[in-house]
Steps between C-alpha positions, in 0.01 A plus 500: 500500500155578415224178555441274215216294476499192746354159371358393795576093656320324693705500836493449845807719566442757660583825321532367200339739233564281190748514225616747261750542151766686651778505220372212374497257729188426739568635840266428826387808641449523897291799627712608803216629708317187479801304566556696825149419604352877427255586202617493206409854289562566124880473419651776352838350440682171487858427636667190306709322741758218387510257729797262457418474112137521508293806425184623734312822499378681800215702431475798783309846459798722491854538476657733772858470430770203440755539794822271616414327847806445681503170655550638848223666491303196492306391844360177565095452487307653808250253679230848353557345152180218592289579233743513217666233286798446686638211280511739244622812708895430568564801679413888572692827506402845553664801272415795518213475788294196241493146572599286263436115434764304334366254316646147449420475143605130453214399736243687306412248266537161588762263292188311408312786371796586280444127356130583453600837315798286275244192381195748486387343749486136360567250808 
């Protein structure tokens, strides 16, 4: 979907863009690139994940395709994957000579961030 406008919160996660009215409910949105430790450039698109229930956004510059991963072509994480946010990274495959990062979405926000988003951020 195209970007909406992003309210933004005060945060300490990082990645975390803000929150936006994605059919109608407010939705944290995490800027991928900055969550992967890289710069984080104007996004062009966001990709609403459910996770378990709960709605997030990713914001990323482009959309290249949406393609079925078959779980055996999953590897485990390579000792070269230092710099990047391995507690959010749960695996990586390669298709058609790209690397791809799988993302373990559940760990993305934190259950106590959800709290913060639920309360508006009341203690």
């Amino acid at each position: 979907m195209r970007p909406l406008p992003v309210q933004a919160l005060p945060s300490d996660l990082p990645g975390v863009l803000g929150v936006s009215r994605i059919r109608g409910m407010a939705t944290p949105v995490i800027g991928l690139a900055a969550l992967l430790g890289g710069v984080a450039g104007t996004p062009g698109r966001f990709v609403r994940m459910d996770l378990k229930g709960r709605a997030a956004a990713l914001a990323v510059e482009e959309v290249v395709g949406v393609r079925r991963i078959e779980e055996r072509m999953l590897l485990g994480l390579p000792p070269l994957l230092q710099g990047v946010r391995t507690e959010v990274v749960q695996s990586i495959a390669t298709r058609d000579g790209e690397l791809l990062l799988v993302l373990d979405a559940m760990r993305i926000i934190p259950e106590w961030a959800w709290e913060l988003l639920r309360t508006g951020g009341a203690p």
